[in-house]
C-alpha positions in Angstrom: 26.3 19.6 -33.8 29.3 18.3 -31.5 30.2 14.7 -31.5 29.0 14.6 -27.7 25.5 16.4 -28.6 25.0 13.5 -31.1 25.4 11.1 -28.5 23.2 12.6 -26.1 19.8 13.4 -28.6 20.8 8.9 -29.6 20.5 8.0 -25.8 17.6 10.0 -25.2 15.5 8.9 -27.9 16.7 5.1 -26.9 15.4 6.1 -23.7 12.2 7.6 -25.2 11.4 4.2 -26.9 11.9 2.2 -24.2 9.7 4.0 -21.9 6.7 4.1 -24.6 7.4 0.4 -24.7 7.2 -0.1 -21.4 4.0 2.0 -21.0 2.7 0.1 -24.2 3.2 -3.5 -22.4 2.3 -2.0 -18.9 -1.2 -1.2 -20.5 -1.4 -5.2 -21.2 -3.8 -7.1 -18.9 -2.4 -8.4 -16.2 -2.9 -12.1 -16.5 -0.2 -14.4 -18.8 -0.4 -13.4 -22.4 0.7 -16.5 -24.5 -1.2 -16.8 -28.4 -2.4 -20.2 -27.1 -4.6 -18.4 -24.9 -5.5 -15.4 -26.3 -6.6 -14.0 -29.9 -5.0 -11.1 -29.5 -1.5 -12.7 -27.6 -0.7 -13.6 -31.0 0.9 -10.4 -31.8 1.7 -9.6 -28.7 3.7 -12.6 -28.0 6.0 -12.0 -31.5 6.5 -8.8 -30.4 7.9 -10.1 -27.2 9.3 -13.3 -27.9 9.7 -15.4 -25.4 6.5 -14.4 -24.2 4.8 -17.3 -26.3 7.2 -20.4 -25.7 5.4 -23.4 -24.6 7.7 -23.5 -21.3 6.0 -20.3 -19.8 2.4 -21.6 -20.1 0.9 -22.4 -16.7 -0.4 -25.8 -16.6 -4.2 -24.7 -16.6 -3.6 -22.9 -20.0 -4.7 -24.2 -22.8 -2.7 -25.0 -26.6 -2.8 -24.5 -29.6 -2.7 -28.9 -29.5 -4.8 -29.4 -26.7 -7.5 -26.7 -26.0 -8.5 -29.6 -23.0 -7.8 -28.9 -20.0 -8.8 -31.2 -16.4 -10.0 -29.8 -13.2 -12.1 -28.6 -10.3 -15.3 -26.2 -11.3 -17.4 -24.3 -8.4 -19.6 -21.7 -8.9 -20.7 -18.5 -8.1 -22.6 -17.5 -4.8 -26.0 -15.9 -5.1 -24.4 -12.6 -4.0 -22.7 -12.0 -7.4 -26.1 -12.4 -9.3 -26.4 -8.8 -11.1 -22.8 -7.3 -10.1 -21.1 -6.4 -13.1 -18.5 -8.9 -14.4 -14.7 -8.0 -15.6 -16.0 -8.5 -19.1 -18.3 -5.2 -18.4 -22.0 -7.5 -18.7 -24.0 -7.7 -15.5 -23.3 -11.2 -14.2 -26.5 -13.3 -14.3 -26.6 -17.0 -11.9 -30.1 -18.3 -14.5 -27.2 -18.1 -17.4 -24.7 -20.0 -18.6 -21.7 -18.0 -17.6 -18.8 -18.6 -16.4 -15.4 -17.6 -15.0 -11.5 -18.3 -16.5 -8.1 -16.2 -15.5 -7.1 -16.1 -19.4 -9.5 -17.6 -22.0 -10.4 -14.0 -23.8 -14.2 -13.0 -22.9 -16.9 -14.5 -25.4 -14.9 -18.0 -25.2 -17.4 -20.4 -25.6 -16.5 -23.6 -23.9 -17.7 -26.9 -22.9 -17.7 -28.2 -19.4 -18.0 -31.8 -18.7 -19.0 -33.4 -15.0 -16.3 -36.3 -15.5 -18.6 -38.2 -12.1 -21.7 -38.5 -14.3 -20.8 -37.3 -17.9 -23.4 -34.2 -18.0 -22.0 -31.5 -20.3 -22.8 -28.0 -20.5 -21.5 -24.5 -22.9 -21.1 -21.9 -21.1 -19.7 -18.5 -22.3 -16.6 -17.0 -20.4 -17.4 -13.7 -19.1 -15.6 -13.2 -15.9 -12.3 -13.6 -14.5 -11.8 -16.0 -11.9 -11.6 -18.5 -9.8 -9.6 -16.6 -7.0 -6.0 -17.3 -6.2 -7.0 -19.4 -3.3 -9.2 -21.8 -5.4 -6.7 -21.7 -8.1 -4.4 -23.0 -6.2 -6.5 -25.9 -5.0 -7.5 -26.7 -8.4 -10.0 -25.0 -9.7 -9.8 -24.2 -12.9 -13.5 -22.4 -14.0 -16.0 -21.0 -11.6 -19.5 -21.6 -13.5 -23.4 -20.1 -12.7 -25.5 -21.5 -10.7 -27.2 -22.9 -13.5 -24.2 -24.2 -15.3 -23.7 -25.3 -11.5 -27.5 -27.2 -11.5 -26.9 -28.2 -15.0 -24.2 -30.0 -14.3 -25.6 -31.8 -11.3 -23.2 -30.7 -8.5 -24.8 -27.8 -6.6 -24.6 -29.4 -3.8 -21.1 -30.8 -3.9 -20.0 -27.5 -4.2 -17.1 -28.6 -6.3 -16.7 -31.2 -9.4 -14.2 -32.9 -11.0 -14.3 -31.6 -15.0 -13.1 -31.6 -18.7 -13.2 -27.9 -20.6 -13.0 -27.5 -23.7 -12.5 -24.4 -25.8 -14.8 -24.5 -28.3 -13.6 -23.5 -32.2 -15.4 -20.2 -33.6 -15.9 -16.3 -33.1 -15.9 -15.2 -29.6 
């Protein structure tokens, strides 16, 4: 084999393995994958590198420190009662569901009403709040009956505290 033939079969499996990593990373989900926020980021974030720094997180993400995080909650409206959820289970308003845009589905976590100190677990099985209330704040959209529970149906939206709470998803 020529010199130059050796050199062309090197760059074209360089660029073989940097398309199947790109198609590998591609297949990702879409939101931030940091391993404060997801099981699975762990390895995903070594493999990347910088992926994981604490500099990238979004503010609304949480730690490893602090799995706390402050802000608005709403809730669902009664039209998503039984529509399936991005986790795949049919959404159900009489549970104790709820929304996040990165805590892995199964994520059990606490929600406290910070105006009058009513808690409530819910278990994350959507992904949400939309960009819009994101960007005003909200941080976890919750069931109506997280929502009632709670006390603040018809505020609409609450001031909270959610913590991620420790164990198997």
């Amino acid at each position: 084999m020529t010199p130059a033939r050796v050199r062309t079969e090197q760059t074209t499996l360089r660029a073989t393995a940097l398309l199947v990593c790109l198609a590998a990373i591609s297949m990702l989900p879409s939101h931030r994958l940091t391993a404060a926020s997801h099981a699975d980021g762990r390895a995903a974030s070594a493999a990347l590198g910088a992926a994981g720094r604490s500099d990238d997180r979004p503010a609304e993400e949480p730690t490893p420190r602090t799995r706390t995080r402050y802000g608005l909650a709403s809730y669902y409206a009664r039209d998503f009662d039984g529509r399936l959820a991005a986790s795949g289970r049919p959404f159900d308003n009489d549970a104790m569901m709820a929304a996040h845009p990165s805590l892995p589905f199964g994520t059990v976590a606490r929600v406290m009403n910070l105006e009058n100190g009513r808690p409530v677990d819910v278990r994350i099985v959507d992904r949400g709040p939309a960009r819009g209330p994101r960007e005003d704040g909200v941080i976890i959209d919750l069931s109506r009956a997280a929502a009632a529970r709670l006390g603040f149906q018809r505020a609409g939206r609450v001031r909270v505290r959610v913590d991620v709470l420790p164990g198997p998803a």
